[in-house]
ZADREN-514528 format. One line per 3 residues: number of its first residue (from 0); their letters; for each residue x, y, z of C-alpha. Coordinates in Angstrom, 1 decimal. Layout:
NUM = A = X/Y/Z; ...
END
This chain:
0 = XXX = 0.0/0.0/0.0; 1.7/3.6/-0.6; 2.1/5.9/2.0
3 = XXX = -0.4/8.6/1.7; -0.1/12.4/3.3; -2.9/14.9/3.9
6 = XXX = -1.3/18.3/3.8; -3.5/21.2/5.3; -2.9/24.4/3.5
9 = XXX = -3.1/27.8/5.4; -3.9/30.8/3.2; -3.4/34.3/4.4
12 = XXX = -3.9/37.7/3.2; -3.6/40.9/4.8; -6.6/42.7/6.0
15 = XXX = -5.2/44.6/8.9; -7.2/43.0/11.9; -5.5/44.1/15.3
18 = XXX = -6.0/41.3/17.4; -4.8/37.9/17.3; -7.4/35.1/16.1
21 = XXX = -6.0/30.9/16.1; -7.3/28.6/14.0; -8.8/25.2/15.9
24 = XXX = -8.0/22.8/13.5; -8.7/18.8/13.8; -8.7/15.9/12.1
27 = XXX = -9.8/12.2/12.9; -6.9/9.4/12.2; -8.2/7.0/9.3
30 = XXX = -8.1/3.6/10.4; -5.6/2.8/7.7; -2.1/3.1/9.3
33 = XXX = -0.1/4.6/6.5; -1.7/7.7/6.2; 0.0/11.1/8.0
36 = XXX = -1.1/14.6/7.9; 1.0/17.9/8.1; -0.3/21.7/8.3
39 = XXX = 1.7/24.2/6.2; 2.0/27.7/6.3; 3.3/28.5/2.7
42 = XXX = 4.0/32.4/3.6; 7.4/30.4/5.7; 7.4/27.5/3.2
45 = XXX = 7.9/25.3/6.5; 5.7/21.6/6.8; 5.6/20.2/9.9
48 = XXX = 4.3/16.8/10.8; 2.7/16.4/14.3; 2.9/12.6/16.0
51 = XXX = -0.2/12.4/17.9; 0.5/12.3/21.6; 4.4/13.3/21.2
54 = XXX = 4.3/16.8/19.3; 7.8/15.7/17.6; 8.9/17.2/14.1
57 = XXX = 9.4/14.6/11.1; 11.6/15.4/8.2; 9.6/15.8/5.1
60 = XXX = 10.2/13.0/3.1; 10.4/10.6/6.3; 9.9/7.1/6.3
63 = XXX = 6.4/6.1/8.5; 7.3/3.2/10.5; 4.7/0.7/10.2
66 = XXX = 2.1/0.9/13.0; 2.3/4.2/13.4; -0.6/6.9/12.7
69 = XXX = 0.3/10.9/12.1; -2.4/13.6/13.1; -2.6/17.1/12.6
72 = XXX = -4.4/18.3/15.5; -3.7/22.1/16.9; -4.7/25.4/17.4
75 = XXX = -2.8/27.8/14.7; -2.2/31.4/15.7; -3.3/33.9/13.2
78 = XXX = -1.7/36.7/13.3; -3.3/39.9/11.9; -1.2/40.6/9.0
81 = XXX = -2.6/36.8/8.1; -6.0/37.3/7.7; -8.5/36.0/6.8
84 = XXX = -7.3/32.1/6.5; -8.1/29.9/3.3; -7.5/25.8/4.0
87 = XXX = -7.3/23.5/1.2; -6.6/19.7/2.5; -4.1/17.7/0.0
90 = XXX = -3.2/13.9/-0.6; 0.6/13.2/-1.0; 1.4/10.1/-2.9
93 = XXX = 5.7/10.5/-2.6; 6.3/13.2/-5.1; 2.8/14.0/-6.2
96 = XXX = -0.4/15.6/-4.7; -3.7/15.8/-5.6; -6.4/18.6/-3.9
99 = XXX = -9.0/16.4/-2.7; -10.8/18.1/-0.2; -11.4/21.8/0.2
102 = XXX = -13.3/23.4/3.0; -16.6/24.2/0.8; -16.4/22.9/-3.1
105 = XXX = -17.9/26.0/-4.8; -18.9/25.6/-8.3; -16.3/28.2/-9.6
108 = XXX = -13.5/26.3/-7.8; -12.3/29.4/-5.5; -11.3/28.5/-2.1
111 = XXX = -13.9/30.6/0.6; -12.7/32.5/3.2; -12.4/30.7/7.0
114 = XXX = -14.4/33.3/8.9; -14.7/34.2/12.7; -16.6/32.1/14.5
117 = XXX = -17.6/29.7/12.5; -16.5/26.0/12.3; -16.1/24.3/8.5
120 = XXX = -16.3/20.3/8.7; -15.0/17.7/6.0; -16.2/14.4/5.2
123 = XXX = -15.7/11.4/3.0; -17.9/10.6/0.0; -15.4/7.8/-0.6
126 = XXX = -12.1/7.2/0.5; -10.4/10.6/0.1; -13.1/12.7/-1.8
129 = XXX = -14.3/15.4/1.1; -17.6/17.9/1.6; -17.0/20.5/2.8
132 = XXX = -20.2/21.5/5.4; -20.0/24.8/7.0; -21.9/23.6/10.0
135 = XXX = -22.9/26.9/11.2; -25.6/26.0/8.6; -25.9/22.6/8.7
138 = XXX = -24.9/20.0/11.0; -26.7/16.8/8.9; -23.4/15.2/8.1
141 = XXX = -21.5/15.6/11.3; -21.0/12.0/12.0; -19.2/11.0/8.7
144 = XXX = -17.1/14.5/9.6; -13.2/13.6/9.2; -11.5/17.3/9.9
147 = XXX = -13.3/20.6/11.4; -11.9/23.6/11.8; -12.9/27.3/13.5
150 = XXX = -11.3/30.3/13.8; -11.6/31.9/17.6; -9.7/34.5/19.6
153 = XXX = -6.4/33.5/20.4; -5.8/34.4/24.3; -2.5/34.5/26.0
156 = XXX = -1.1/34.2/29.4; -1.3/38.5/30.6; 1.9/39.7/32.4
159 = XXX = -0.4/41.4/35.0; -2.3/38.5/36.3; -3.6/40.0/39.7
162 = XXX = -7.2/39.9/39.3; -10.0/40.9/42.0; -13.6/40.0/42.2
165 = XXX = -15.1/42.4/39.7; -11.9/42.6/37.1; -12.3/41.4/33.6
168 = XXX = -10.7/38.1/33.3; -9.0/39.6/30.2; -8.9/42.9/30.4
171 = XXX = -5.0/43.7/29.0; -5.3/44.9/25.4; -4.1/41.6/23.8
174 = XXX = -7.0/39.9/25.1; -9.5/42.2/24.5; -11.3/41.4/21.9
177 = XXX = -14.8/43.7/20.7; -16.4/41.0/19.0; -19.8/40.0/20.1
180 = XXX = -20.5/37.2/22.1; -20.8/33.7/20.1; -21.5/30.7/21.8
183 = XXX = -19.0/28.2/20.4; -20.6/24.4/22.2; -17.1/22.5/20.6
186 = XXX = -14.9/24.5/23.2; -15.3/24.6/26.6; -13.5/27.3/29.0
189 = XXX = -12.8/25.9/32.3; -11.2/27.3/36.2; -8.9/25.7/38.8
192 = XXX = -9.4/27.9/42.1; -6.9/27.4/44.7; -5.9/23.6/42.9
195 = XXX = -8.9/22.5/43.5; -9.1/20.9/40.2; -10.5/21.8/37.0
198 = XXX = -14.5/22.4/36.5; -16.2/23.9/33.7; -17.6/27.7/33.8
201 = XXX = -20.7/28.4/34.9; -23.3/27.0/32.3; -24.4/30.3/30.8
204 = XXX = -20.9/31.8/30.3; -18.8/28.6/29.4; -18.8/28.3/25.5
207 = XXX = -18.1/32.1/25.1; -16.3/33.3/22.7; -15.1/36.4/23.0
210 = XXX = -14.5/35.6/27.2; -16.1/39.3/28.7; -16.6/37.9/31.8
213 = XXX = -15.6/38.9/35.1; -13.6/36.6/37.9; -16.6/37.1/40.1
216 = XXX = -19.3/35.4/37.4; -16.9/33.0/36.4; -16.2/31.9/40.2
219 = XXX = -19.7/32.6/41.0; -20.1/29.1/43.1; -16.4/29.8/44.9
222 = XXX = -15.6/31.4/48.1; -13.3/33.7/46.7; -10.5/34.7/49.2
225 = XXX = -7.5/37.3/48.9; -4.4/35.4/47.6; -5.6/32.3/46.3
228 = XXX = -4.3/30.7/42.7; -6.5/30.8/39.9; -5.8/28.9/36.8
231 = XXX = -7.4/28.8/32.9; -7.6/26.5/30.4; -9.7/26.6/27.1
234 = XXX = -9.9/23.6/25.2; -12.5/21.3/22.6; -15.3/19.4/24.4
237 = XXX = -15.4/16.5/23.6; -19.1/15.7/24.5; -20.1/18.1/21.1
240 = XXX = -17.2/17.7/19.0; -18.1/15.4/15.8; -17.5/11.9/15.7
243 = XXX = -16.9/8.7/13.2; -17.9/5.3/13.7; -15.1/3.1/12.3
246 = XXX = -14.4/-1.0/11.9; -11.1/-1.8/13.9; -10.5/-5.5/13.8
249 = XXX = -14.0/-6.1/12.9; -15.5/-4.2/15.9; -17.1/-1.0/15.6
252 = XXX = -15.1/1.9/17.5; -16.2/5.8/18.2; -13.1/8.0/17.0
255 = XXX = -13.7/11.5/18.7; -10.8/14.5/17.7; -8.2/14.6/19.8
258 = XXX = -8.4/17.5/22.7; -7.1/20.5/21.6; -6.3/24.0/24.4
261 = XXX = -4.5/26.6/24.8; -1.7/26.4/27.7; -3.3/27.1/31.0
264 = XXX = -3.0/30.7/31.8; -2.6/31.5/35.9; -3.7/34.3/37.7
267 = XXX = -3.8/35.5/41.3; -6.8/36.8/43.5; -6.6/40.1/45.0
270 = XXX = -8.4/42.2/46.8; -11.3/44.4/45.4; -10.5/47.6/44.5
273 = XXX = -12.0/49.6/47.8; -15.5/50.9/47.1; -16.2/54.8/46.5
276 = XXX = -18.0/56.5/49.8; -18.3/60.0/48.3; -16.3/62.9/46.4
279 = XXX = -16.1/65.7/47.9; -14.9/68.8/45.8; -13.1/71.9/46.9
282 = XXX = -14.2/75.0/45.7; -11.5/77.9/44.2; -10.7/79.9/46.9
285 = XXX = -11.4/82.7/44.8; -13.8/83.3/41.1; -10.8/84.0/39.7
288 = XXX = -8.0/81.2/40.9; -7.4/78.3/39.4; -7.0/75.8/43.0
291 = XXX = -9.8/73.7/43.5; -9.7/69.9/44.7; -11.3/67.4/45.8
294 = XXX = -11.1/64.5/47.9; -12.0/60.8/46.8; -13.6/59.1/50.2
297 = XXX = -13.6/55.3/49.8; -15.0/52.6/52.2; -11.7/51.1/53.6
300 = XXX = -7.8/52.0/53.5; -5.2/50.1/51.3; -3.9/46.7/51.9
303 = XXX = -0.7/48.4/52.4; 1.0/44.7/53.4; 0.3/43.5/50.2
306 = XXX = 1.5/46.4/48.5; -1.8/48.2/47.2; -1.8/50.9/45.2
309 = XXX = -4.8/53.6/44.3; -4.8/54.6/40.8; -6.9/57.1/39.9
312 = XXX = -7.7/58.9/36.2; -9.0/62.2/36.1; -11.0/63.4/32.9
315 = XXX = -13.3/66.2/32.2; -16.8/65.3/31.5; -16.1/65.4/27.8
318 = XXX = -13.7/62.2/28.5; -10.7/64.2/27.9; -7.7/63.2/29.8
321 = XXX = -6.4/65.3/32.6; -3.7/63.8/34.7; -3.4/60.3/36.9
324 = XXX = -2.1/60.2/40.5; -1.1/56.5/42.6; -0.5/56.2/46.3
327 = XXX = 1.0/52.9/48.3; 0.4/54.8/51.0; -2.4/54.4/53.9
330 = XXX = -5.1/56.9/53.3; -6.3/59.6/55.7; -8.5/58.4/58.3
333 = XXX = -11.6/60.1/58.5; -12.7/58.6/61.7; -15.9/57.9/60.2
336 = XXX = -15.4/54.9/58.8; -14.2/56.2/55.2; -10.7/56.9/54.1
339 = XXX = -9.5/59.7/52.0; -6.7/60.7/49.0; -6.6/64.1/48.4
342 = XXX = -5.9/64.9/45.0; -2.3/66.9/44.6; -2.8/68.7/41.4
345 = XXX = -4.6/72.1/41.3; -7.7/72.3/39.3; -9.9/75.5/37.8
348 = XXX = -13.4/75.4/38.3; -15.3/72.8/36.1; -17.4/69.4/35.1
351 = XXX = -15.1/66.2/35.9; -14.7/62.7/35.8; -12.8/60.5/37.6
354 = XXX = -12.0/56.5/37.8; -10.1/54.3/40.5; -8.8/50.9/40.4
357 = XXX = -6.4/49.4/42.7; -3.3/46.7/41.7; 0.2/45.0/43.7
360 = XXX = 2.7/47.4/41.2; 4.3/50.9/42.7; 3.4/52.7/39.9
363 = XXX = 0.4/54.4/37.5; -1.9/52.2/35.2; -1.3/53.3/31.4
366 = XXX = -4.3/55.8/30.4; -5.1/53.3/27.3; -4.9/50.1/29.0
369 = XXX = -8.1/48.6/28.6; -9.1/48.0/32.0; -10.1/51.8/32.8
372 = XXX = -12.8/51.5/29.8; -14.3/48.8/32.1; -14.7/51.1/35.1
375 = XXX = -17.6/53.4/35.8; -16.3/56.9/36.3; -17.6/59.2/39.4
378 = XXX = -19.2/62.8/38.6; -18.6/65.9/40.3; -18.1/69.3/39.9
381 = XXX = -15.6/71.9/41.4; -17.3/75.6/41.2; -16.2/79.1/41.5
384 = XXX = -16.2/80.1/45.1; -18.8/83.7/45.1; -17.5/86.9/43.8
387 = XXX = -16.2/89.4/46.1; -18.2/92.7/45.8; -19.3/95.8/47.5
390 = XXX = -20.9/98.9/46.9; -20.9/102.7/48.5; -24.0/102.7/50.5
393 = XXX = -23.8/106.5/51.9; -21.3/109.3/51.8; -21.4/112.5/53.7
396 = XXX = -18.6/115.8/53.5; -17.0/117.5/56.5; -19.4/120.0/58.2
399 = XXX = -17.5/122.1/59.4; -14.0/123.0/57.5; -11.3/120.9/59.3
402 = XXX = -13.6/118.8/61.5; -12.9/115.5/59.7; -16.1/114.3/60.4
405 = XXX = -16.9/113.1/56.8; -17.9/109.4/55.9; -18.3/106.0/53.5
408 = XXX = -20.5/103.4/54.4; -19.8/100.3/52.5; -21.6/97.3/51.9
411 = XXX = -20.0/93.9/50.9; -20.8/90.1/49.8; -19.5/87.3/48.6
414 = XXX = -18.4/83.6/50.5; -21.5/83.6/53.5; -19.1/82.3/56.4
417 = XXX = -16.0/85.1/55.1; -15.4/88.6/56.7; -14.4/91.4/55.1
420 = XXX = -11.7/94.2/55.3; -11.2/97.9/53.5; -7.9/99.5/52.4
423 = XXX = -8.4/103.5/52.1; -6.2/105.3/49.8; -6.3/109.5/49.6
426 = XXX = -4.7/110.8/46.5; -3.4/107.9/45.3; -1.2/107.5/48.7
429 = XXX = -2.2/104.6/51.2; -3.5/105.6/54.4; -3.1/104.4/58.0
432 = XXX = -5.8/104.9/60.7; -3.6/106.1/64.0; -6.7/105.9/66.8
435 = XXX = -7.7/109.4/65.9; -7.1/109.8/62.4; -6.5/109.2/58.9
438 = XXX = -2.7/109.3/57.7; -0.6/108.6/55.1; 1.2/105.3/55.4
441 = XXX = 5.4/105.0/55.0; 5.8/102.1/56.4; 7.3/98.8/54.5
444 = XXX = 4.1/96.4/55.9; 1.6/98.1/53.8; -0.3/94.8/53.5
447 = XXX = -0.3/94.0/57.3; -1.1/97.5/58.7; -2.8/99.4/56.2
450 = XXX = -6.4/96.7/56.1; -9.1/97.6/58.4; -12.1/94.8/59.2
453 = XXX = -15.5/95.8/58.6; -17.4/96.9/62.0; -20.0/94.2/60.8
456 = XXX = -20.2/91.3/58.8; -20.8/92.8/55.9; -21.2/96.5/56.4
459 = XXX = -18.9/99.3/57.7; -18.3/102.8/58.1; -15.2/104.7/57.4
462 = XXX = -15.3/107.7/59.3; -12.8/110.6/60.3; -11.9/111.2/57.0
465 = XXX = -11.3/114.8/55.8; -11.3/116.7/52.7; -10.3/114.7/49.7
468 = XXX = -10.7/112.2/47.1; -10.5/109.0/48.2; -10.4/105.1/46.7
471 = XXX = -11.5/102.1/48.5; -10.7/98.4/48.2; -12.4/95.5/49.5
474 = XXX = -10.9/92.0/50.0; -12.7/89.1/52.1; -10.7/86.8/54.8
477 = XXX = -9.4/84.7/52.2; -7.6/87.5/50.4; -10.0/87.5/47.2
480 = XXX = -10.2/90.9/46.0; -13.5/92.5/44.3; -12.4/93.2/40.9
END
């Protein structure tokens, strides 16, 4: 009998996708024991023959020792630049191949595209002529299937693995993935918490393709403690993979695909980020500085042991980045059961946004790293504290010529709980109030001795003042002028 080959062809063209996608490709082992199978990726001009259960390299052109069965049976990453994928499946007879099955036999002989999401199947009309079913439509022919094949997100071990309750299981940007949710029943996602074993995601979640789910719905049956190992594994399931009834020694024997997963990816549980008690924004000390704040009050105070840090991202409401600010350090106690961070930066008056998520590194979180897009920013606003202003209420001249009995009554208003205080100036010169009367000022404290509080909270008279023209400004206790 010769020694036959099936050789999987992988077409790619460039269409710019910016994710990685892997093909899960499959094939039942004939019962004939001659036969091998290879994949080829003819962009690298590379074959490579996979023994079932060994994963070793042949040399092209290898003897098969007799006995021995060849299977191509792995998940092929896609990269971007690749797509989409085109698979033709060949029969090598030595030195000469002939296309006998192609992944949907269109009647104008072009190869169709692999697509996301769905799975193609191949099956024998006779002993190497193939159908090519794309099941998504119909599954009638599934048991005769030989090979199947579907092209899914391709996930990879994250370096930041530290994942609380409510994180994204993937939420780094090579794992995130904006497809909609398919529900793929061949492959089967499945948890190890705290080595434990291996169990299957919850039912609703646990053929979902992309994986949006978060570590709490995925360990929504768990007792989920800080510091406890979580693993991952994604692999084909069995139960609804295709099968083929074959004769062995004249006994009928179900041939399911060999398992194919990704490597187990590992993460570790951490604490919840702390939740948000309240904001409470600082106003400008003045309607005309630019030094408002505010203070983010959260329900507990970092896990400063296991090295905790706040993040936070500050936007204004039109999602426009400001700035970010981190802290390892315990938060202020506000004795009320809330801790606080105090944001450092200055800030005008204005709509904002801001976002907070906690993590085990001593620095910031990049602003486009997906995990911020997950997180549900907090509203507030920081306004203009009142304007400072006053008017002349009442005048009244000298009544007799050097008595220096003339007068100003001023009113002010502005911040409710603020006082006020007057500078008087006579012909352009400042002037000083000695006990008795009005003066011109030489001093060098002209700020210190030359401002005079109202008599009341908001109204006062300036009286002893002679013959003249004067000026008067007003400032409150927080040194805001009226302008």
């Amino acid at each position: 009998m010769k020694k036959i080959l099936l050789l999987i062809l992988l077409f790619y063209s460039f269409l710019g996708f910016g994710q990685e996608y892997g093909v899960w490709f499959s094939t039942l082992i004939n019962n004939s024991r001659y036969e091998s199978f290879n994949i080829r990726n003819v962009n690298e001009f590379t074959i490579k023959y996979l023994r079932q259960g060994r994963g070793e390299e042949a040399i092209i052109g290898g003897r098969v020792r007799r006995g021995e069965s060849y299977n191509v049976s792995e998940v092929v990453k896609v990269e971007s630049e690749r797509m989409p994928v085109q698979i033709k499946i060949f029969r090598y007879e030595y030195n000469s191949s002939t296309e006998i099955c192609r992944y949907d036999s269109g009647s104008n002989g072009s190869i169709p595209e692999l697509k996301k999401y769905q799975y193609y199947g191949a099956y024998q009309k006779s002993r190497y002529l193939c159908d090519g079913i794309e099941i998504i439509r119909s599954r009638s022919k599934e048991k005769k299937s030989t090979c199947f094949g579907i092209m899914l997100p391709y996930y990879t071990q994250p370096d930041d693995n530290l994942r609380s309750r409510k994180d994204l299981l993937f939420k780094t940007q090579e794992n995130i993935f904006l497809d909609a949710i398919v529900q793929v029943p061949e492959i089967v996602w499945e948890y190890n918490y705290d080595n434990k074993g291996f169990k299957h995601f919850p039912e609703s979640i646990k053929h979902n393709f992309p994986m949006k789910s978060t570590v709490g719905e995925i360990l929504i049956k768990e007792n989920i403690q800080v510091g406890k190992p979580l693993k991952i594994k994604v692999r084909t399931d069995k139960s609804n993979l295709f099968s083929k009834v074959v004769s062995i020694g004249g006994k009928e024997i179900i041939r399911f695909f060999p398992e194919l997963s990704l490597g187990i990816m590992s993460f570790n549980i951490l604490a919840a980020s702390p939740e948000l008690s309240s904001i409470k924004p600082v106003k400008t000390t003045c309607n005309y500085s630019i030094n408002g704040g505010f203070t983010l009050n959260l329900k507990r105070d970092l896990y400063t042991s296991e090295k905790e840090t706040l993040v936070m991202t500050l936007y204004y409401d039109n999602n426009v980045l400001i700035n970010q600010e981190f802290t390892s350090s315990k938060l202020t106690d506000n004795k009320d059961g809330t801790f606080g961070y105090t944001w450092k930066k200055l800030l005008d008056a204005g709509n904002y946004k801001v976002k907070f998520q906690t993590h085990k590194k001593k620095e910031g979180i990049d602003k486009d790293d997906p995990s911020w897009s997950s997180l549900i920013p907090a509203d507030f606003v920081i306004t203009k504290a009142n304007k400072v202003k006053f008017s002349i209420t009442n005048t009244s001249d000298e009544t007799c010529f050097e008595k220096n009995n003339g007068y100003i009554n001023i009113k002010a208003e502005g911040e409710g709980e603020r006082t006020f205080l007057y500078q008087l100036t006579k012909e352009q010169v400042v002037q000083f109030y000695n006990g008795t009367s009005w003066v011109d000022y030489s001093g060098t404290k002209v700020d210190e001795k030359t401002w005079f509080p109202f008599i009341s909270k908001n109204n006062t008279k300036i009286g002893n003042l002679a013959k003249g023209n004067y000026r008067v400004k007003v400032k409150d206790s927080k040194s805001c002028f009226a302008r």
